[in-house]
C-alpha positions as CSV (number, residue, x, y, z in Angstrom):
1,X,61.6,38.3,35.2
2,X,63.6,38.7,38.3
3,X,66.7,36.9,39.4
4,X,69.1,36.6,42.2
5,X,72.6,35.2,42.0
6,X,75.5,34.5,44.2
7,X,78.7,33.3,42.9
8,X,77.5,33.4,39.1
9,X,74.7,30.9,40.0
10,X,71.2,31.6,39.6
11,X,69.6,31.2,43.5
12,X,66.0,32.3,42.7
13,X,63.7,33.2,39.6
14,X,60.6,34.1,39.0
15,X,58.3,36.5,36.9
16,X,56.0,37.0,40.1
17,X,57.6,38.8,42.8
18,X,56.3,41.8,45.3
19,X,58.7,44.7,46.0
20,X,58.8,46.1,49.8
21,X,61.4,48.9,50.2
22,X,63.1,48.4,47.4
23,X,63.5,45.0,48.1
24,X,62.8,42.1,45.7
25,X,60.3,39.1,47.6
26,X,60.7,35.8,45.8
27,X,57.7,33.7,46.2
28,X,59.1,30.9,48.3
29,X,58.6,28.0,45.2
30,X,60.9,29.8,43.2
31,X,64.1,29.5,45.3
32,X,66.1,26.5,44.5
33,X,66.1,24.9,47.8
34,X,69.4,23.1,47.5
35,X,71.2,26.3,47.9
36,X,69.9,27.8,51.0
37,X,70.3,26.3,54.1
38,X,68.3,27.3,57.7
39,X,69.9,30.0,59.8
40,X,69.7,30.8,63.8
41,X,69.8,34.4,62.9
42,X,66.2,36.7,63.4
43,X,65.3,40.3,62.9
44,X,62.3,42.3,63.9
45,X,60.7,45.0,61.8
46,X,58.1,47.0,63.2
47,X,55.4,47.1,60.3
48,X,56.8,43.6,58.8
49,X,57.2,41.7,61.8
50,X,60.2,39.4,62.7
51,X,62.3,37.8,59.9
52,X,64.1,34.3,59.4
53,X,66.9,34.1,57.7
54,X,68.7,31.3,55.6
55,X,72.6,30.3,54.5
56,X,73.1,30.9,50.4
57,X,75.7,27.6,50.2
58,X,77.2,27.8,46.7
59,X,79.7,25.5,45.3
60,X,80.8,25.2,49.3
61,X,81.1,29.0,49.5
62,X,78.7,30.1,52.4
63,X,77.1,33.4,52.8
64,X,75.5,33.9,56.1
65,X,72.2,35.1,56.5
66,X,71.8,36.6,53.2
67,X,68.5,35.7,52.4
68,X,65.3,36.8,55.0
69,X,61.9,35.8,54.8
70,X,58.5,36.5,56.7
71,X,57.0,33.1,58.1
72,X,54.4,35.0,60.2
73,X,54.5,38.6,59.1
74,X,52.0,41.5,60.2
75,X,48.7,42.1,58.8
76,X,50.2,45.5,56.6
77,X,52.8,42.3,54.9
78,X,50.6,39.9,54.4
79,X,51.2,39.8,50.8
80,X,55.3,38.5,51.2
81,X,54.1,36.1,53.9
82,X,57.3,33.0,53.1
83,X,58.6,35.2,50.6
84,X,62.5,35.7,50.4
85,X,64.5,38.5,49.8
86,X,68.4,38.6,49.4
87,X,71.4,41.2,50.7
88,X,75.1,40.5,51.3
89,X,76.3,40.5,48.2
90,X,73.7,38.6,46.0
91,X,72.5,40.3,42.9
92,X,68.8,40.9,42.2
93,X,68.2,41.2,38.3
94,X,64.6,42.3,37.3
């Protein structure tokens, strides 16, 4: 079972997940949708492809951009194609 939490609350939670880089993907029917809201912000990875972000809004408490996902990723990461991963402070149990 892996979690992620922000401010003490449970954001995410599943007992299927992929790990890329140390990184824990969330299938994307496991986050709670009423804490994450969409975000302008985009990376680009050169084996993963380019990553959207979303908002972790807690209790009012907003943490920009701390969760990514893949909605068209690269052939090579396929397999976390919508999954999300967190950063900025949210903790990943497994």
């Amino acid at each position: 079972m892996a979690k992620a939490i922000w401010q003490g609350t449970v954001i995410a939670e599943s007992d299927e997940f992929e790990v890329v880089e140390g990184n824990v993907y969330f299938p994307p029917s496991t986050i709670k949708d009423e804490f994450f809201e969409p975000s302008a912000h985009q990376t680009v990875c050169g084996w993963k492809g380019t990553a959207s972000y979303y908002d972790v809004v807690v209790d009012g408490a907003r943490n920009e951009s701390a969760a990514w996902f893949y909605p068209a990723p690269k052939q090579a990461a396929a397999n976390i194609k919508d999954h999300v991963a967190f950063w900025k402070g949210v903790t990943v149990e497994q």
